[in-house]
N, C-alpha and C positions, 0 to 999 in steps of 0.2 A: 924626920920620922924615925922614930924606937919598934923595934920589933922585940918581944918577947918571946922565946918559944915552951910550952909546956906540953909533954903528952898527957894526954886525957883518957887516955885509956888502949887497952891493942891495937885498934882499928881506926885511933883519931889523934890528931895531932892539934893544941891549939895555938892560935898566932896571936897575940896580944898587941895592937899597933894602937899608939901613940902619934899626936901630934898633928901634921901635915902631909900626907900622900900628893904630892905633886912629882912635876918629871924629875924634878933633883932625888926623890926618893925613888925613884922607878928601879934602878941597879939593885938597890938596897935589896929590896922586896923581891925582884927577877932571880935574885943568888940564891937569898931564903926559900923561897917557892922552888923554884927547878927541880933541888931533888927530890922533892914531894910526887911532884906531876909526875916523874919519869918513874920513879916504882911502883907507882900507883897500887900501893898497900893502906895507906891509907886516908881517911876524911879528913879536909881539911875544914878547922872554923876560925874561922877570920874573927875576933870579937874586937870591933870599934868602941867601947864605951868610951876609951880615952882619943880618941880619934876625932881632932874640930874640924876637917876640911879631907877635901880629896876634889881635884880637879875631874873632871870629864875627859879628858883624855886617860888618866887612870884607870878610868871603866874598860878598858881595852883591854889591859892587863889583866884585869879580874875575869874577862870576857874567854882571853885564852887559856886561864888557868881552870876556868866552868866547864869549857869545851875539852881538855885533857882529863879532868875528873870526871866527864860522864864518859868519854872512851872507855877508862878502866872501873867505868862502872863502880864510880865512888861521888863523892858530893863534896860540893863547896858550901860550907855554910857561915851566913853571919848574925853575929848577934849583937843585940848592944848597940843598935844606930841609933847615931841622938839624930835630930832634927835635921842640923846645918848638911849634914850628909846624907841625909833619908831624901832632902828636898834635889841633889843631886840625881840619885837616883830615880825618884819621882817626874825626873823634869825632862830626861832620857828615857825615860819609858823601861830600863837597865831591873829593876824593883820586880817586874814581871819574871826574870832569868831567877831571881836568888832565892834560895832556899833560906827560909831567917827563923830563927830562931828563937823565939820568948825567953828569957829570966825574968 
């Protein structure tokens, strides 16, 4: 998995991932993210357009980086889920937690 990073504006940051979010990416993503969660200055959006896959176990990771961003009273958002990844989240019940976003 490719992580892109762009700021999007003061108060948001976006994460452009690519490819496959399984445990071999999990480091990847935990390094990227952390210093977000801990200053919690800004929102974060995750945008999957290029993203084919993401495990279920992955969802955990997203699960504690949701739970860090409403502490500091910020938001995780995603955008851009194609199917193969929607029907994850759909099949977890996970899709109820996320904030998503339309383009």
């Amino acid at each position: 998995m490719n992580i892109n990073l762009k700021k999007q504006s003061q108060d948001s940051v976006v994460m452009f991932l690519s490819g496959r979010f399984d445990t071999s990416a999990s480091p990847i993503f935990e390094q990227i993210v952390k210093p977000f969660l801990d200053g919690g200055a800004f929102d974060i959006v995750l945008d999957f357009k290029d993203l084919n896959y993401i495990s279920s176990s992955e969802l955990y990771l997203l699960l504690q980086a949701y739970i860090a961003m409403s502490l500091n009273k910020r938001k995780l958002i995603i955008r851009n889920m194609g199917e193969p990844v929607r029907g994850v989240f759909d099949t977890t019940g996970f899709i109820s937690l996320v904030v998503e976003e339309k383009q």
